[in-house]
Phi, psi and omega in degrees: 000308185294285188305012171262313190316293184317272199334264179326021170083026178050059133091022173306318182305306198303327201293302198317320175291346162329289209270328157285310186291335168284333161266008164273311153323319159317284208314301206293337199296317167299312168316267160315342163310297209262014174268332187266010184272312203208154194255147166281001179265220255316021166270309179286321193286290196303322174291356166276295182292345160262346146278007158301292188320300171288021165276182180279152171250100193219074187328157159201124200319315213258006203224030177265175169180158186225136177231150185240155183228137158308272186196179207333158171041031170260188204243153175329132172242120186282133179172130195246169196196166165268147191312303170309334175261353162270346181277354185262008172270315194262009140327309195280352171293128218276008139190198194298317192290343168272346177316115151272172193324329181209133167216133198248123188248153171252117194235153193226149148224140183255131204267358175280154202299140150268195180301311185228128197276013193258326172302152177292166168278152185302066187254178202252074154180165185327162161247001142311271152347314188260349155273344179291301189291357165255006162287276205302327175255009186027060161297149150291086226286024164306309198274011170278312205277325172319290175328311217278319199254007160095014202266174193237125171159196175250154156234148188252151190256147167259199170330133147258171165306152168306353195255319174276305160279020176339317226247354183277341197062235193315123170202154193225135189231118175238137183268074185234111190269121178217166188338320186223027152180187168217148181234154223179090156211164188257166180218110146262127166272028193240341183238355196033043162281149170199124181256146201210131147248106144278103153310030187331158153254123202309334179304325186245050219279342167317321207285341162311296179292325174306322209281339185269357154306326190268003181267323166331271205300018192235011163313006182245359164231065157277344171310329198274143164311326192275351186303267181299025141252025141259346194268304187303308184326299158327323210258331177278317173308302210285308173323323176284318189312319209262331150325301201262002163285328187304295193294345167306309183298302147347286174311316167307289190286337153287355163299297171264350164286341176275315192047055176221064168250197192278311170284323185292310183290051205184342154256303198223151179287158173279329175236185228242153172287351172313310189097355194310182175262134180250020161197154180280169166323323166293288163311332164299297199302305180298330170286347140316305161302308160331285199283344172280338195256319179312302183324311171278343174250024156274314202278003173256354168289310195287002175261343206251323104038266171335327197260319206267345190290289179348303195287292204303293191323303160342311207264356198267302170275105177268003194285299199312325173286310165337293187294303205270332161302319152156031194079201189124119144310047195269026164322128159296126196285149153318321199262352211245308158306325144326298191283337158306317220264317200276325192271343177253010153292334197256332144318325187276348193282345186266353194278332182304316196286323156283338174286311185303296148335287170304289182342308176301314204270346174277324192277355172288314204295354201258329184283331183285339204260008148281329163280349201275318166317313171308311199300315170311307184289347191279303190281353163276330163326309207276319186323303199299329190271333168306311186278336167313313196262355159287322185309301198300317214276313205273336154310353193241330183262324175295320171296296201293301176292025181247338186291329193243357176288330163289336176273329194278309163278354182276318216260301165308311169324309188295336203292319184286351190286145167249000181270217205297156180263158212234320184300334187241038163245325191245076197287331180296347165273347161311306174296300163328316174253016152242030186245334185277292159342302162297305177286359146309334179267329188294295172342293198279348178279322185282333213252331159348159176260331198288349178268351158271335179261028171248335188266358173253343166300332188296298175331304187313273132000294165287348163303294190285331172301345165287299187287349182273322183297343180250006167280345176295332180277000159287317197287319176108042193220154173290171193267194194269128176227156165209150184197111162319147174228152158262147177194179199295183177329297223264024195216120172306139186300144189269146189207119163256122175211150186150165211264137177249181186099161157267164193264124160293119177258138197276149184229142148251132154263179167286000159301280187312291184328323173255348137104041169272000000 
């Protein structure tokens, strides 16, 4: 024993596993304290609610509204109300069973750039208030932070805890974020209910009534979980048609202030053998600007597209409802298949129909940003013909003071004189010394050396523009041609040019080089 001791440092070894196994123990003992104080989705709902918590808050009385359906097929019931007396009428209800089939309270955020772009979007009521109401609908506050940060598509929520959900058990919670408001509600399936928050966005405030025209029409499945993603579903296919006739029109109308579409160049040229501009300066511009703004709100249709891909799948995997809901019979019906299959032919002809689009709208952007190269270049042309005739003008004022400015002093000069006057018996000597003068002043303006020494630079300067034309023919290669093409308005001038001819290839041996 002692010679175990010895070995091991006189028992140092005994202490130290001692001393590692009371921290591993401290660790697990820590470990399970904080699995049983707190879960990581709870972790996540607080660090979510608390990045809720900076966005803006901007009550407004008149613009909350809660709309509810009894039950099958019946029509929207409507009621506008401030966010608080709607959350304290359904607070006062006296138990579940009086719950109708659906209940959608409407909420808004504005979602336009502000003054400063860093701020989060608006939305209009308390953040008191809006936490009563994902309590009272038992949302998750996960899908708070979701909201915050824009994203889009759908998410599904599973089981939530007993600790959250007390009172429904089993419940699915969905998410569906699109191009013009979100929407965030649960479905219990022991009561067959579904509590709802829609969010419009303040950019599309229309768009809110399309969506409750396409839910009019899904009253006959409010029972279903799938009833408002088949209704958000409705309501987006129509957005994008009409989103994608608007920017089709756009386009449409830069098209004929330009006359560079697929039909006019294909019947007649769009402008005159004159070469004129079929547009101003102003106009090229507003058209540039037009066509960069169509551009960005193809490539933000075709995210909303994507998104919309998402939703259509969603309805598709009925295994996911199954699951999550708690069982149950929710197969997607035969007929709910049908209407997919046709909403998702009429996705793929518009998603087709925006690639074709953008494609329209880059070759408008490149005839306008070529007129716009023209136009440019025509006012500098006329700017270049203005300073030519200013040159020539201060040439012409200068050659005039050089003709009378010598006469002129002479004539004052004489004027000082104070003996006899000699100048006014002899009037021809006046004339004789500003005739002489004067071709004296012309002589030195031509004759000057720095003007001689500008003309031998000029020399200078075609000397080497020579010798450079003649090195391609030393070389064994034809020289550099260039020759203008004409060609149309809407197309940059053209120059065919290059060096033609064969190429020499130079050999040094090593000999020469070394003078062998």
């Amino acid at each position: 024993m002692n010679a175990w001791k010895e070995m091991n440092g006189g028992g140092r070894l005994e202490e130290r596993l001692k001393r590692a196994s009371n921290k591993d123990s401290r660790s697990k003992t820590t470990m399970n304290f904080g699995l049983a104080v707190s879960s990581p989705m709870e972790g996540l709902r607080n660090q979510a609610l608390k990045a809720f918590s900076n966005s803006n808050f901007s009550p407004r009385e008149n613009e909350h509204e809660i709309i509810t359906v009894r039950e099958v097929g019946a029509t929207l019931e409507r009621r506008s109300a401030p966010l608080h007396t709607i959350l304290e009428n359904e607070e006062r209800r006296p138990s579940s069973s009086c719950l109708p089939a659906l209940r959608l309270v409407k909420l808004q955020i504005d979602d336009l750039p502000p003054d400063n772009l860093a701020l989060p979007p608006t939305l209009n009521a308390t953040k008191e208030d809006i936490r009563r109401l994902w309590k009272l609908f038992n949302l998750n506050p996960v899908t708070l932070h979701h909201i915050s940060e824009g994203m889009r598509g759908l998410h599904v929520k599973h089981q939530f805890p007993p600790t959250w959900n007390p009172s429904s058990g089993r419940a699915c919670q969905l998410m569906a974020s699109s191009y013009t408001y979100c929407a965030v509600w649960t479905y219990n399936p022991q009561t067959q209910t579904t509590d709802a928050v829609i969010i419009s966005r303040s950019r599309y405030p229309d768009r809110l009534e399309k969506f409750l025209d396409a839910l009019q029409n899904q009253t006959g499945i409010v029972e279903h979980p799938l009833c408002l993603l088949m209704a958000l579903v409705m309501e987006a296919v129509g957005h994008a048609s009409v989103n994608g006739v608007d920017c089709q029109g756009q386009i449409l109308k830069i098209e004929k202030v330009t006359g560079f579409n697929p039909w006019l160049c294909s019947s007649e040229p769009p402008v005159s053998s004159s070469q004129d501009m079929p547009m101003t300066l102003s106009q090229a511009t507003q058209a540039f600007r037009t066509m960069g703004t169509v551009l960005v709100l193809l490539e933000d249709h075709q995210l909303h597209i994507s998104s919309l891909w998402s939703l259509i799948g969603s309805l598709k995997e009925a295994g996911l409802f199954n699951e999550s809901c708690g069982g149950g019979d929710l197969m997607v019906s035969a007929d709910l298949a049908v209407g997919l299959h046709a909403i998702e032919q009429q996705m793929a002809h518009w998603e087709n129909r925006i690639t074709y689009l953008k494609e329209r709208g880059r070759n408008q952007l490149h005839v306008v940003n070529t007129v716009l190269n023209r136009l440019d270049a025509a006012s500098s042309i006329q700017i270049a013909e203005s300073a030519r005739k200013e040159s020539s003008s201060m040439k012409t004022i200068a050659i005039m003071t050089m003709s009378f400015l010598p006469g002129t002093f002479l004539a004052a000069y004489f004027a000082l004189w104070q003996s006899d006057p000699a100048v006014q018996f002899n009037h021809w000597l006046f004339w004789v010394c500003s005739i002489v003068s004067t071709a004296v002043v012309f002589l030195c303006y031509n004759f000057q050396p720095w003007q001689r020494l500008m003309r031998g630079k000029t020399r200078r300067n075609t000397h080497s523009k020579e010798q450079i034309g003649k090195t391609p023919a030393e070389l064994g290669v034809s020289p550099w041609h260039v020759e203008p093409t004409k060609d149309e308005w809407w197309s940059t001038t053209s120059f065919k040019y290059g060096m033609m001819g064969t190429k020499r290839r130079v050999q040094t041996q090593v000999s020469e080089i070394g003078g062998v």
